[in-house]
C-alpha positions in Angstrom: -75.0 32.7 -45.3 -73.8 30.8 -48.5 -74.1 33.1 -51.8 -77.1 30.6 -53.1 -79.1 31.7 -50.2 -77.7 35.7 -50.5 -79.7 35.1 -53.9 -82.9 34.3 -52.5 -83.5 36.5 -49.9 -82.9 39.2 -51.8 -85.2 41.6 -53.8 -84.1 40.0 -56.7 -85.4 36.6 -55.2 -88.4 35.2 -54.6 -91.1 36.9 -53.1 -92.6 36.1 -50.0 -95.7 34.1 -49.8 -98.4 35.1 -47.4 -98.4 38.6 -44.9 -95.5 39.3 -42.5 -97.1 39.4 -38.9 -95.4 38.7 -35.4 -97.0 35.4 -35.5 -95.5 34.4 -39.0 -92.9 35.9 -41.6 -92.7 34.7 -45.0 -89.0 35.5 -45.5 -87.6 34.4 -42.1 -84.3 33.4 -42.0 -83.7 33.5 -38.5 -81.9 29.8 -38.0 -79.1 29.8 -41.4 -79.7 25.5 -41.5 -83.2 25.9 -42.3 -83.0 29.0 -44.5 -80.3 27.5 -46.9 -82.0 23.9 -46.9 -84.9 26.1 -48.0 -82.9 27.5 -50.4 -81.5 24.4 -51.5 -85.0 22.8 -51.6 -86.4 25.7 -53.9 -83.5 24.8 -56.6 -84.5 21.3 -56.6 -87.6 21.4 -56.8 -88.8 25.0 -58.2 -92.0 24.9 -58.0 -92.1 23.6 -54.2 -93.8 26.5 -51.8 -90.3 26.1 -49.7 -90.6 28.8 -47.7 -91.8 28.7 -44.0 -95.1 27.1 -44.0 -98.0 29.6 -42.4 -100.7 27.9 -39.7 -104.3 27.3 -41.5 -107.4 27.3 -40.4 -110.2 30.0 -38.7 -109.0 33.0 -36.9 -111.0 32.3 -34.0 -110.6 28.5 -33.2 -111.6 26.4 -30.5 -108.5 24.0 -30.6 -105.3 24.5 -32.4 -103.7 21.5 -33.7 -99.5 22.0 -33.0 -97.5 19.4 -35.0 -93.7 19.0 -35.6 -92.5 20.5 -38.6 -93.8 20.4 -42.5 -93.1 17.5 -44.9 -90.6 17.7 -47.3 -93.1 16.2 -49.8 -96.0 17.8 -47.8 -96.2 20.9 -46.3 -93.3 21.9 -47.7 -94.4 21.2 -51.5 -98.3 22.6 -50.5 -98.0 25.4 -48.3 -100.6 24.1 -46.0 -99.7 22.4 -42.9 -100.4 18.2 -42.8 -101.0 18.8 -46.8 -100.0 16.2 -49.2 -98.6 13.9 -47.1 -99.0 10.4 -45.3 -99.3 12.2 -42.0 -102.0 14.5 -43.1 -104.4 11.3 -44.5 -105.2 10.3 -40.9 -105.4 13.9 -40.0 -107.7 15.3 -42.4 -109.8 12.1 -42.6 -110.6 13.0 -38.1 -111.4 16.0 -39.0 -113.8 15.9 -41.3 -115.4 12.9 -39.3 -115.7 15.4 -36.5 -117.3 18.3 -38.3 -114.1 20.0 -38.0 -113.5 20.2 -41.9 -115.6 20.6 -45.3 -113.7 17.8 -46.7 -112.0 14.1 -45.6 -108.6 14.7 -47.7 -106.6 17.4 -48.3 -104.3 17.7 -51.6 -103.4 21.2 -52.2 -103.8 24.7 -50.6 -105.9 25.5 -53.0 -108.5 22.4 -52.7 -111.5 23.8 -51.5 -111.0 22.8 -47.8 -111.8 24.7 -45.2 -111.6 24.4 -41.0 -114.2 25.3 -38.9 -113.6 25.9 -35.2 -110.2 24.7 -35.8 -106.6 25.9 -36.1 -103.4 24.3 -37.8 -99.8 25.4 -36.8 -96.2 23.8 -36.3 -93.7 24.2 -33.7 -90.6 24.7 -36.3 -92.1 26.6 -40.1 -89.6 25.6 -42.8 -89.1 21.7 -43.4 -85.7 20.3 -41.4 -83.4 18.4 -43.0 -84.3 14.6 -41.9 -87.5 16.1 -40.3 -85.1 16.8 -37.3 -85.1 20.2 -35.9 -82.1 21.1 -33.7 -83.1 22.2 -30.0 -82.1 25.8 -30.6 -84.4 26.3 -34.5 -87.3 24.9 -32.5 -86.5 27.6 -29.5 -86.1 30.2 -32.1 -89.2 29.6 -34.2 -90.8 29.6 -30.9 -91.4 32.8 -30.8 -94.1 33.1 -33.5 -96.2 30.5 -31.7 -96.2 32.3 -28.4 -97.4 35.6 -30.1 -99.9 33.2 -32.0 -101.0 31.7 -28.9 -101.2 35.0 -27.3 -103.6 35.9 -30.5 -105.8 33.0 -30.2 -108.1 34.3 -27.2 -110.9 32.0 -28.6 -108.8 28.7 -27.9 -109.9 26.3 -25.1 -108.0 23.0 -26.3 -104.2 22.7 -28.0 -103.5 19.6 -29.1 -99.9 18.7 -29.4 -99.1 16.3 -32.2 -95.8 14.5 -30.7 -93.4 15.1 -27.9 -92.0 17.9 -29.9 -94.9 20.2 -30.5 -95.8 19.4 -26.4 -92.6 21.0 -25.1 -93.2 23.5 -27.7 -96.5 24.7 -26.2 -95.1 24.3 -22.8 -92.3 26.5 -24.1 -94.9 29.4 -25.4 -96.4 29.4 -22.3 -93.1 29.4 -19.8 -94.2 26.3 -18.2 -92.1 23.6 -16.7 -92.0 20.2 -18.7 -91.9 18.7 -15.7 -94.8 19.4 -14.5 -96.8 18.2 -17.8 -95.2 15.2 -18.8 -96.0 14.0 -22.3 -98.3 11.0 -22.8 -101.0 10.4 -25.4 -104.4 11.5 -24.3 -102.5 13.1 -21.3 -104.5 16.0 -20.6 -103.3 19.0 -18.6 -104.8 22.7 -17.9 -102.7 25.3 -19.0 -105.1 27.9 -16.8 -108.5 27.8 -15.9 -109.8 28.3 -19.1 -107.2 26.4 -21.5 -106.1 22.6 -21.4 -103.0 20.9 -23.7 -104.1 17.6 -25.0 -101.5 14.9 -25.8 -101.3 12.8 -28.9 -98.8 10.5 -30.7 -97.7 12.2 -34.0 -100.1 10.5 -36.9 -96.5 9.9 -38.6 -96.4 7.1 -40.8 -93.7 5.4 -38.6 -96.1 5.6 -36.0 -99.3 4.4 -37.9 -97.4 1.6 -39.6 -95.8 0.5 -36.0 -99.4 0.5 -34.0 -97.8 2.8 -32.0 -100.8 5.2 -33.1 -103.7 3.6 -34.6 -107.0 5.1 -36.1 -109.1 4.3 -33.1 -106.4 5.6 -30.5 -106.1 9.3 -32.8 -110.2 9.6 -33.0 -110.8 8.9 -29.3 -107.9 11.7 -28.9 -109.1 14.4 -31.2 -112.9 13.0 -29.7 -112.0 14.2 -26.3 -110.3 17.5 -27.3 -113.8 18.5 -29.0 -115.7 18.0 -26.0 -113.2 19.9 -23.6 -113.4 22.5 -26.2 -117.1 22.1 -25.6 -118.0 21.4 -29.6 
């Protein structure tokens, strides 16, 4: 651990955003890449939350949302997951159309918005340099969604945003990829109460491509509310 990052993990430093729980920890430093890009982040841009970014949403949700990782310029700089970003607009926007949040857009963690029967989390917390988590951060950071998972009793539908965030749920559960391959509006029961839903990210690569389009994400999200029987 470089000096730089010494400085802000310690009392002297920062202090944490947000309560320490086994499902999330402020001040995790767990994968040294992350924690001093973090680090890093925070002296360029001071007044960025840069610190691993906590799930949002209602404690007892009918589906969690799982995406990638947050923005650098999103999540990252908000403190709310999907928050101030191109990949939240199309996100949000769903939502809101489905009675699933107070508001169509959301700016800031502190704009007023609010979930309702719905959940918000990431497979990695802190912001990856290139929004590329290596395969061991994302098994690492792992370990907070499975005890969040574990938590969330009241969930009947995760829906994975991207390849990345499927494995991850796979991964909380100790389930085989191969036997739920990844496909957009793939659907798979995780038990006989629980089902995974598959989406494309709502990237902006992947909005701007077609490869997702506004129609294809609604339908998705659509279906997930009806298997969560809202």
């Amino acid at each position: 651990m470089t000096e730089r990052r010494k400085a802000v993990v310690s009392s002297g430093g920062r202090p944490p955003a947000g309560k320490r729980s086994d499902a999330y920890d402020p001040g995790c430093t767990r994968c040294p890449r992350l924690a001093e890009f973090l680090a890093e982040t925070h002296e360029t841009y001071p007044h960025y939350f840069a610190r691993p970014v906590p799930s949002f949403g209602v404690a007892n949700p009918r589906i969690l949302f799982v995406g990638l990782a947050p923005g650098m310029h999103g999540a990252n700089r908000t403190g709310r997951p999907f928050t101030g970003d191109y990949a939240g607009i199309l996100l949000y926007e769903t939502l809101y159309e489905l009675g699933l949040a107070t508001r169509a857009e959301s700016i800031a963690a502190d704009d007023g918005l609010k979930l309702q029967n719905a959940r918000i989390a990431n497979a990695v917390k802190c912001v990856p340099p290139g929004n590329k988590p290596l395969p061991d951060e994302i098994r690492t950071c792992n370990a907070y969604l499975q005890v969040e998972l574990q938590q969330l009793s009241s969930v009947k539908v995760v829906l994975a945003l991207g390849r990345v965030a499927h494995d991850a749920v796979l991964m909380a559960h100790a389930l085989k990829r191969s036997r739920f391959p990844f496909g957009h509006g793939s659907e798979h029961a995780l038990s006989e109460t629980k089902y995974l839903v598959d989406s494309y990210h709502c990237s902006r690569y992947n909005t701007s491509t077609k490869v997702l389009t506004e129609p294809m994400f609604k339908k998705v999200v659509a279906r997930a509310c009806e298997l969560a029987g809202l």
